[in-house]
Structure formats: C-alpha cells, structure tokens
C-alpha positions in Angstrom: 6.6 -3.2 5.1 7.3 -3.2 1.4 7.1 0.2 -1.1 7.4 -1.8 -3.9 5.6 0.9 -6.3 3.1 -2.0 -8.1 1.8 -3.1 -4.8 -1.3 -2.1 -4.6 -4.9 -2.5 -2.1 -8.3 -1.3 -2.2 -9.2 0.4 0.7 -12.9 0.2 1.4 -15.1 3.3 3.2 -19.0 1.6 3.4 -21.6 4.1 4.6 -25.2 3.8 4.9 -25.8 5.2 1.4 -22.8 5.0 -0.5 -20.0 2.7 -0.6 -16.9 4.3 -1.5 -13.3 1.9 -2.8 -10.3 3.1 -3.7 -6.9 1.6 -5.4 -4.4 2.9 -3.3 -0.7 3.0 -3.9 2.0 2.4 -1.1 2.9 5.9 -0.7 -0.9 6.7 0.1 -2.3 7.9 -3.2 -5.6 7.0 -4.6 -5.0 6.1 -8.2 -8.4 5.5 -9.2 -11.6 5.4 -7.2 -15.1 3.9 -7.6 -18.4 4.0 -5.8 -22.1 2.6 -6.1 -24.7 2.5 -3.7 -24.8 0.8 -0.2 -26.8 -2.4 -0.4 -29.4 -3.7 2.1 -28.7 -6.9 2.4 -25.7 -9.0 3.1 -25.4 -11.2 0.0 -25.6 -8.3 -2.0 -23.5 -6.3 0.1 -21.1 -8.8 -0.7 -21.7 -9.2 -4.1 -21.4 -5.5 -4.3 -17.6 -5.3 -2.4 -16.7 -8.1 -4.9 -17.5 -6.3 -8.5 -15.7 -2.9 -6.8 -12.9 -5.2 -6.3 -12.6 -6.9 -9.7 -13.5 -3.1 -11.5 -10.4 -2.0 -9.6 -8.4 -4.6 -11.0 -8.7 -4.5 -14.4 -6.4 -2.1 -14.5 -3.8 -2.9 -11.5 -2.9 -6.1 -9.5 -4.4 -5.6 -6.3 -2.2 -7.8 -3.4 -5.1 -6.7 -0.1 -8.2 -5.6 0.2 -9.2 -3.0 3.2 -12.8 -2.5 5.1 -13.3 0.4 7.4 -16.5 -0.1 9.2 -18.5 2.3 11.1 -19.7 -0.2 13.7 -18.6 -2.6 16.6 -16.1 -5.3 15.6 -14.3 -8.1 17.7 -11.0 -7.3 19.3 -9.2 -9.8 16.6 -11.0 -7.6 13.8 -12.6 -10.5 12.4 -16.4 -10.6 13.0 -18.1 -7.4 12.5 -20.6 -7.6 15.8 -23.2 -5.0 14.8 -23.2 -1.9 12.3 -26.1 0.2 12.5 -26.2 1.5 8.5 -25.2 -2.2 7.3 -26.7 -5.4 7.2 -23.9 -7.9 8.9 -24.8 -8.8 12.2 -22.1 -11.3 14.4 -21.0 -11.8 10.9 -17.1 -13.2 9.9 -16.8 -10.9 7.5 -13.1 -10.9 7.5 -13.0 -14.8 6.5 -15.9 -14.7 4.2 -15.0 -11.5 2.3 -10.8 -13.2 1.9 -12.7 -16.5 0.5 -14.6 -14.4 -2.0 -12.1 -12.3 -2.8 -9.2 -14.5 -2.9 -6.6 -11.8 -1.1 -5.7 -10.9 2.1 -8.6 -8.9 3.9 -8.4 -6.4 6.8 -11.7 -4.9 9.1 -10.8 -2.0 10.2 -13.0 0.6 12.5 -13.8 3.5 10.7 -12.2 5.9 13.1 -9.3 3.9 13.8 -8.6 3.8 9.9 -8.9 7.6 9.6 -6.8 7.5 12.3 -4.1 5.3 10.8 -4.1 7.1 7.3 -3.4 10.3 9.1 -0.4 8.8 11.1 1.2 6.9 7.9 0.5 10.2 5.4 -1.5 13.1 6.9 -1.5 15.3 9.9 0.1 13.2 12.3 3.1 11.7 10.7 5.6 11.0 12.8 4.1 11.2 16.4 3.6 7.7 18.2 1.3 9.2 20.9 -2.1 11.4 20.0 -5.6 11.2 19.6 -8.0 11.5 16.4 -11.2 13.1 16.8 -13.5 13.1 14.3 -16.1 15.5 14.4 -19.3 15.3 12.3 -22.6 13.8 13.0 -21.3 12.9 16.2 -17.9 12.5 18.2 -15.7 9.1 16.3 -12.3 9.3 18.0 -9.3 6.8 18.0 -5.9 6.8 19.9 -2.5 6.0 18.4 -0.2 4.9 21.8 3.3 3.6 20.9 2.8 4.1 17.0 -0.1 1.2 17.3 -3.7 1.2 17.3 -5.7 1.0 20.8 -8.3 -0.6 20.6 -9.2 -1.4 24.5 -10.2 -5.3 26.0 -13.2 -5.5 23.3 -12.3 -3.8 20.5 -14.5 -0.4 21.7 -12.3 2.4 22.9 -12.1 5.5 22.6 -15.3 6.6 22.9 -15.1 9.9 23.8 -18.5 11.1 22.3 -20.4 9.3 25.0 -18.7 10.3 28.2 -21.8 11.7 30.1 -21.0 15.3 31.1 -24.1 16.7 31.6 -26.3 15.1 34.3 -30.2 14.3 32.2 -29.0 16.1 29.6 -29.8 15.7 25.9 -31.1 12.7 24.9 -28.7 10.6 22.8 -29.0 8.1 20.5 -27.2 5.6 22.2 -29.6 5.6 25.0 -27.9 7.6 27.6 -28.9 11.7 27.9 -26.3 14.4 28.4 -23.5 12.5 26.3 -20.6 14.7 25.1 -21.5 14.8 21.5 -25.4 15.9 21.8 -23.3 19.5 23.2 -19.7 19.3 20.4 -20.7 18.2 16.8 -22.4 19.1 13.8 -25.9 18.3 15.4 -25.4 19.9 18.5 -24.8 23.4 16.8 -28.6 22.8 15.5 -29.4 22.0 19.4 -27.8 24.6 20.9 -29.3 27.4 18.2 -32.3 26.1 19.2 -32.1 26.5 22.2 -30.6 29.7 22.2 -32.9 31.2 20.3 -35.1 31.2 22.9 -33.7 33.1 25.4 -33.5 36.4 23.7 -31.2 39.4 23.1 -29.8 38.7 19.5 -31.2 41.8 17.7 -31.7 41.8 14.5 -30.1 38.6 14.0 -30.8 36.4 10.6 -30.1 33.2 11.6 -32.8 34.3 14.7 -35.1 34.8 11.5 -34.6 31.6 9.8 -35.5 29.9 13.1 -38.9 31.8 13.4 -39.4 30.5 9.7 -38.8 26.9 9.5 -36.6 25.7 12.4 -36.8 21.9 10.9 -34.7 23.2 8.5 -32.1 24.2 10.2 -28.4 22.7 9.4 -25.2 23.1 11.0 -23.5 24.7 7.9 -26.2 27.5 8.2 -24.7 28.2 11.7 -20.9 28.3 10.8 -21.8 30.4 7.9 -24.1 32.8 9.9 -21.0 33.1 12.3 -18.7 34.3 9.4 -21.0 36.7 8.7 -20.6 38.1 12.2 -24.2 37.2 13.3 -25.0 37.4 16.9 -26.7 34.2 17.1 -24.5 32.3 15.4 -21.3 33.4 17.4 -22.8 32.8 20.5 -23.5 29.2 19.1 -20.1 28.6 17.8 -19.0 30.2 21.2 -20.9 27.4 23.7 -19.8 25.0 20.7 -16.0 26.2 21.8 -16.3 25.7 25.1 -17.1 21.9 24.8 -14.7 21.2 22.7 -12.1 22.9 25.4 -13.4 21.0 27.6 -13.2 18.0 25.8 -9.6 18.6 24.4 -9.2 18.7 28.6 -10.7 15.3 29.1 -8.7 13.5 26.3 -5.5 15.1 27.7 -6.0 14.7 31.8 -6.5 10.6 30.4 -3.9 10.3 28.0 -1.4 13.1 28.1 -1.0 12.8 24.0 1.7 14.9 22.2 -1.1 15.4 19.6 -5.0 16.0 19.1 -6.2 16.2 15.8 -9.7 17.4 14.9 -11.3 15.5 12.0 -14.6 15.0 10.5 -17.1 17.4 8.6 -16.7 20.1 11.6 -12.8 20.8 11.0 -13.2 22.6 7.7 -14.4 25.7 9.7 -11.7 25.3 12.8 -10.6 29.2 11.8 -13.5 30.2 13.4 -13.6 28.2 17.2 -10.3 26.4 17.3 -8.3 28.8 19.1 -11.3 29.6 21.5 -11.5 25.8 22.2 -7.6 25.4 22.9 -7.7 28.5 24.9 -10.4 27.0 26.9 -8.6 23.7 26.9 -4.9 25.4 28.2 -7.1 26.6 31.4 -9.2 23.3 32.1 -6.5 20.8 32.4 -5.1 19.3 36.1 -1.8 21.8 36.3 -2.9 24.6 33.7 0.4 26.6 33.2 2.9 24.2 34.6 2.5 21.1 32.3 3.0 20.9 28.3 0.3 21.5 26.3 -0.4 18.7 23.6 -0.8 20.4 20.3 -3.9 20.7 18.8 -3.8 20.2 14.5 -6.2 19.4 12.0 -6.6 16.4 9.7 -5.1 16.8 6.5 -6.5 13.6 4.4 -10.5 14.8 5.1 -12.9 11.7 3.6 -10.1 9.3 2.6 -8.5 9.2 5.1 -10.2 5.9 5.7 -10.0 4.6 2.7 -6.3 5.6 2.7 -5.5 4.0 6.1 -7.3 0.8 5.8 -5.6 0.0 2.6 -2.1 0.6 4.1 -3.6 -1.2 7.2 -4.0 -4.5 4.8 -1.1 -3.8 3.1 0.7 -4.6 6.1 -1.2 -7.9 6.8 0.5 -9.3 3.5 3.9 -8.2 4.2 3.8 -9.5 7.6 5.9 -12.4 7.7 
C-alpha cells in the first residue's frame, strides 16, 4: 500500500443522529473533520455524504472515500442489506455513492472498521490474530484472523452480543431473551441496578436513593461513577457486570484462541474499575484454566475514530490495489 504523504480519504462514521467524516492521512491522522446531521431519507442521505465530501476537498485531494456502517451488508461489501438508524434498504450503496462521488468507495461494518483502525494504528498493531469488542449500547465485536477481516459466509460474524446465555432471560432487541449483551454493556448496568435494588442489603447506599426517586432516569455513567465512589450498590453492579464479561472473554477464547482481546466502545473508559475482575474471572472459565496461554486482554486506543480512521485506510487500500 502506498504512504505517499498527499494521499488522502475521507473515512465516513454515519449514526442515527449525526454523521461524522474525516480527511484522513496515510499514517492515520485526521487532518480535518466535519459533521452535520444524519438525514432520513436516502436522496438526502446522499446528497448529504456528497457536500461532506466536496467540503473536505477544498482543501486536500481526496483519492477514496470510506463508509462504516452500523448495519447488515453483503459479503462483497457492496449492498448495504438493512441499517436500522438509516434509510438504505437492499440498497448498492457502494456503486451509487463511487458514481456520485467519482472516487473509489469502500462499505465497511462499523465494528469491523474500528476493528481495522485499531490493528493499522491503535491498540492492536502488530498482532494478526485477536478479537475487538466494542462495548456500548450493546456488544459490536469483530475478529482480525491472519491480519484480514472475518467476516463469516454472509457478511455477519462475530456476533458475540447475541449468543443466548441465559435461558428466557432478558428480552432483547433482536427478538431473542437472555442474549449476552442485555447482562455486559452500558444498558445492562441500568438492568442489573434495577434489579438489584430490589433485593436488599445496600445500606445507606445513594445510588439505592436515586433509584427510589426516579429510576427512568437512571444511566450507566451514574453506576460507574457511584462505584468510584465506593457505593455498595454500585460495586455489586459493576461486580455481576465483571463476571459476564469473564465469561465472555471465556467464550471468545474457547472459539478462537486469539493472542489478543481488546475492549472498545463507551464502557472501556472505566476498565480500571472491572477489568481485572473480568480477566480474573476469564483466566478460571476457560477449557484448561492454568495449563494453556492466556490471550491478553488491552483496551482500544483510537476511542470514536477508530472507525472513521480504519475505513479510510480500508479505502485507501482499494485504490492502491493493483
């Protein structure tokens, strides 16, 4: 792939509210960034990618543009199948956005950008084998095997969030109950305070209090920051929250032996305070606990861009491809 130092691409991260694009320089730096809101509708949606585009490049030659999606794409990348915050449904995106733009484009999944910046200039440089899990919302994961993206037969794996470990458990949005991330992410800490709350014997806790008050207003970043603060309640949630992601960290490993998993997504900026619970948890859970390596467990370096950053490299690559 070429550094050439004035190639540049606009990596693209669309969300349900804002779109986010980003002029991205080989080495993974975002020289300048822009963002305006998500539209509703696919003709503006694409009149909306396209102005980002041309803003971008008043200023810098842009050779590729990048799309991370948050949605279901084809294997080939090409048709964006469904996305739940955006408008395109079975839609060639790849082949109408190239026409309109008039440079290379590359679709992306969101995860399996992240993934991909955080292998070419985060957390993961360097190691061919290891898993991304983002952490936020819900459970996003991707898998780097052999330095390439997995994607599985139809473009869908990993999807880690929705393995079903607990038997008519909490409802998820997918449609199944019990799915991993309704018990590890940031809405399962609400859950679970929830539902601890009602079983008693946290004193004089505050985070008890706010419950009694208004528990509709309850948000994870109440719960990690009650757990700093040494509150019963919110230790024993951060506590159950550890233990999933142990056992999680198990899963991914038992399946895929990775050298590497890195925890991403809104969750990882408070990893000081259940990490090493969780990869206690996880050293003790896998098959042959004490007599196999133990794949390291890191956090992601890049945070938001990261798939901004790895799409645009991603794209990059498209156009040096011979």
């Amino acid at each position: 792939m070429s550094q050439d130092p004035d190639r540049f691409a606009v990596g693209f991260d669309i969300g349900g509210t804002n779109m986010r694009a980003g002029l991205i320089s080989p080495s993974g730096e975002i020289i300048r960034q822009l963002s305006a809101p998500t539209p509703t509708t696919a003709g503006e949606l694409d009149s909306g990618i396209v102005e980002l585009v041309r803003a971008l490049g008043e200023t810098h030659p842009i050779d590729a543009v990048g799309m991370a999606v948050a949605g279901f794409l084809d294997p080939a990348c090409e048709t964006v199948r469904f996305a739940p915050h955006l408008p395109w449904r079975d839609a060639p995106v790849r082949a109408h956005l190239q026409e309109l733009l008039g440079v290379p484009v590359r679709l992306e999944h969101d995860a399996n950008s992240a993934a991909w910046g955080e292998y070419r200039f985060g957390g993961a440089q360097g190691v061919d084998n290891w898993v991304l899990l983002a952490i936020g919302t819900g459970i996003g994961a991707a898998l780097i095997a052999d330095g390439e993206i997995y994607r599985g037969a139809h473009g869908t794996a990993p999807e880690f969030g929705h393995l079903r470990v607990v038997p008519d458990g909490r409802p998820c949005p997918c449609g199944k109950s019990g799915c991993l991330e309704r018990y590890c992410s940031g809405t399962a800490l609400v859950d679970s305070a929830l539902e601890l709350s009602t079983r008693g014997g946290f004193g004089d806790s505050a985070l008890l209090e706010v419950i009694r008050r208004d528990p509709t207003g309850l948000k994870g970043d109440m719960i990690t920051r009650a757990a700093r603060e040494r509150d019963p309640l919110g230790i024993a949630v951060m506590e159950e929250f550890s233990t999933w992601l142990g056992e999680c960290l198990s899963m991914v490993a038992d399946v895929l032996d990775p050298e590497l998993i890195v925890i991403g997504g809104g969750v990882s900026r408070d990893t000081d305070i259940y990490l090493e619970t969780a990869v206690a948890h996880f050293a003790g859970r896998i098959v042959g606990a004490g007599y196999r390596p133990l794949a390291r467990v890191g956090t992601a370096q890049l945070g938001a861009d990261a798939g901004m950053i790895g799409v645009a490299d991603l794209a990059r690559q498209a156009v040096a491809a011979p």
